[in-house]
N, C-alpha and C positions, 0 to 999 in steps of 0.2 A: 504494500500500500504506500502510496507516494504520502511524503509529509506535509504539512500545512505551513505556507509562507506566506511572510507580508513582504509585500515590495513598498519600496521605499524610493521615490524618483528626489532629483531635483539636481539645475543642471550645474551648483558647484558640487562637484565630485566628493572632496575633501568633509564637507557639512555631510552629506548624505552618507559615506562611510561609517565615518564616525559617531554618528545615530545610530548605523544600523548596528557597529562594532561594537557599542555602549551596551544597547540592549539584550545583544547575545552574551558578551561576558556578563552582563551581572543578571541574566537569568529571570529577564522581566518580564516574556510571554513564555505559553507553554507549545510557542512554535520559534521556528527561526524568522531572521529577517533577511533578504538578499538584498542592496543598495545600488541603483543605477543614477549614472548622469545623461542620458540620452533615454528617449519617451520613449523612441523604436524599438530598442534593446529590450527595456519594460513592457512591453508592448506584445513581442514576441516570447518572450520567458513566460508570461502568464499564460499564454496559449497550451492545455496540456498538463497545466500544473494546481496543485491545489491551491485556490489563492483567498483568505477569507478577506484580507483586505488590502488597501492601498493606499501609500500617503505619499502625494504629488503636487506640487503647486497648482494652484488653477488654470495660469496658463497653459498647464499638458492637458486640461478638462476635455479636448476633442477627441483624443487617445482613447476615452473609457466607449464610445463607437465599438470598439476593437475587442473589446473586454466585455466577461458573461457580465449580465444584469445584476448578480445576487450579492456581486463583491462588493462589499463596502468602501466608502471614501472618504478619505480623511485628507483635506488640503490645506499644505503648508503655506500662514497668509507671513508678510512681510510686517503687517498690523496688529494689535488684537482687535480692533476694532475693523473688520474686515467685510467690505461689500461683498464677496464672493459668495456664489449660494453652494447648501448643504454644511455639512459637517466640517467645521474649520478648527485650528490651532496655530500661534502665534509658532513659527521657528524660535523663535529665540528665548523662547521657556526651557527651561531644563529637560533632559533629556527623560529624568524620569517621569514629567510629567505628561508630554507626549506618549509613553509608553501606558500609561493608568487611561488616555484616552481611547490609544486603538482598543485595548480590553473592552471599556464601554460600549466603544462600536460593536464589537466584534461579539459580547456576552461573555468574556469568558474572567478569569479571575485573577486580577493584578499579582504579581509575582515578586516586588518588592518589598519584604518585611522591613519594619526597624528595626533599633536595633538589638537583640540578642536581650531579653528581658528589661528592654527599656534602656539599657547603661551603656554608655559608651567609654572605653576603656584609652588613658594616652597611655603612651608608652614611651619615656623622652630617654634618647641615646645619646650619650656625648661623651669624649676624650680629649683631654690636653693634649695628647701624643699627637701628632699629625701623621699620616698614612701610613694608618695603623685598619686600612679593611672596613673603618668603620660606617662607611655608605654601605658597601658590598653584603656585610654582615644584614645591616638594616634593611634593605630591599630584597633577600633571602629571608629574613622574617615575615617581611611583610608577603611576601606571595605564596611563604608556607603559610600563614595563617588566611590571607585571602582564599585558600582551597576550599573553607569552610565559611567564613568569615566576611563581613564587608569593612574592607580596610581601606584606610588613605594616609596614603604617605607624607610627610611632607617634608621639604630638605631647603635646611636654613644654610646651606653652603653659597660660595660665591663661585661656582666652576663653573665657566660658559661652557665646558666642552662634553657637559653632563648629556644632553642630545643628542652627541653625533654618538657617544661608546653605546646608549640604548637604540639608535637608530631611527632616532625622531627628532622631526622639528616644527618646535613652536614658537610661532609671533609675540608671545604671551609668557612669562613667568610668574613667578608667588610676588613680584615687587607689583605687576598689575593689578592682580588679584587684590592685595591688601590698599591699596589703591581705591580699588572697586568697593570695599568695607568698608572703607573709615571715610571718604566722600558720597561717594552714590549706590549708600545700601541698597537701594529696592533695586539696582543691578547686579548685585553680588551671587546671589545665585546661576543665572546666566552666564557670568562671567568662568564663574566656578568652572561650570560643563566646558566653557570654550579653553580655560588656560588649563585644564586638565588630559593627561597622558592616562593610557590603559593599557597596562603591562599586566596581559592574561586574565586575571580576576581584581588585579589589582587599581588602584587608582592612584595618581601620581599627579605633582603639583612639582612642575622643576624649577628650579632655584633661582635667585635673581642674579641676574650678570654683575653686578656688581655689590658689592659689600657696602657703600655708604648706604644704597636702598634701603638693607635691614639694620645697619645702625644709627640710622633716620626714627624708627618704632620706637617707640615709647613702653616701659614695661608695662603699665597700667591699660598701653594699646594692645598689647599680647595679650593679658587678661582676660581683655574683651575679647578678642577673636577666639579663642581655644572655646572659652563658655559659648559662644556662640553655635560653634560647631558642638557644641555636647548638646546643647538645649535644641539642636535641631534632630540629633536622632536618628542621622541616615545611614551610621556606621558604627560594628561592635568595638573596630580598634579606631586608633588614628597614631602613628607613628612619629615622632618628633624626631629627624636627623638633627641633632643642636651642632652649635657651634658658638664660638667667642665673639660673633658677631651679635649676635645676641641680646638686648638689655635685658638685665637683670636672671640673668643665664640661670643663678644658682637658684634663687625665689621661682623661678619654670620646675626645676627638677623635684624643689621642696613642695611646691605645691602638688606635683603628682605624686607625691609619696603619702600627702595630705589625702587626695581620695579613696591612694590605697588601703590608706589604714581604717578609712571612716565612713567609704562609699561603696564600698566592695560587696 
């Protein structure tokens, strides 16, 4: 029996992958998703195939012609406030929220829990020593623990060369990100999905190119962000790569020692 796919169009390649690579590592429907940048390509692959749905911009809307009646359609608007008829969704909402909608469309039952009895767990690594393994160690935890777990990394290092040794590149670092936090909250989730890497199960936030970025933060700004990401509940771990870059490095380490003793 052939399996059940959502296709997924839109013609930046890059966005459309990366949705669809999102959803399949972190196990958001209980079908796959396939990702095209060309209408015709999507056009042809549904032909034959099990398809419950499809999420396209409106401008491919001539395309569904081509395609059975029963498949559902979910069109990616540029707005949320979107003229487009039928079933819409803003692109640039977070990935897991588009995935909670094709469920809706489609009937069937969202696939991302929080997290692991409600708690979200840091885990802050750090060494004086300098390369001493201590990335390599930390992102080998994180993707053993990701096997089971929704984990996110994050690396307070200053190493531009962090993307090319994992074999990605992004416009976007953790200096963005935090950026996106501390001036234009109600973007921060969005941003999140766009400056984040996915290494197998894993989620990844790589480093900001340079070191004044992160000894620009404020430690009472760190505060805020770690609580923040606890208080949201998307993840059982979340991995701290620390570094001397850092304010207030050692009050970071004491304080998770603080929830272990007292939140655990």
């Amino acid at each position: 029996m052939k399996r059940e796919m959502v296709l997924i169009g839109h013609p930046e390649r890059e966005y459309s992958e990366r949705l669809s690579n999102y959803i399949n590592d972190h196990g958001l429907l209980p079908f796959e998703t396939v990702s095209f940048s060309e209408k015709g390509k999507l056009s042809r692959f549904s032909n034959g195939n099990r398809i419950p749905a499809i999420v396209i911009p409106p401008e491919w809307k001539d395309m569904l012609k081509k395609i059975d009646s029963s498949v559902k359609v979910l069109y990616l608007t540029e707005e949320e406030d979107s003229d487009a008829e039928g079933e819409t969704v803003c692109r640039y909402h977070p990935a897991d929220y588009l995935a909670e909608r094709i469920c809706e469309l489609t009937g069937v039952t969202y696939g991302r829990a929080r997290a692991l009895n409600g708690k979200t767990r840091l885990i802050g690594i750090y060494s004086p020593v300098g390369r001493c393994l201590k990335t390599s160690f930390s992102l080998t935890l994180g993707q053993m623990l990701a096997n089971r777990y929704r984990v996110l990394y994050l690396n307070f290092e200053n190493y531009s060369g962090f993307g090319k040794i994992l074999g990605y590149s992004k416009p976007a670092d953790m200096a963005d990100l935090l950026y996106y936090f501390l001036n234009l909250s109600d973007e921060f989730s969005g941003k999140m999905e766009e400056v984040m890497m996915h290494i197998g199960g894993l989620d990844v936030i790589p480093p900001a190119l340079s070191f004044m970025d992160m000894e620009s933060i404020l430690e009472s700004e760190w505060d805020y962000f770690f609580n923040t990401l606890i208080e949201k509940g998307n993840y059982d771990y979340i991995i701290l790569d620390l570094s001397d870059y850092v304010k207030g490095l050692y009050n970071i380490l004491l304080y998770i020692v603080f929830l272990k003793l007292f939140f655990s």
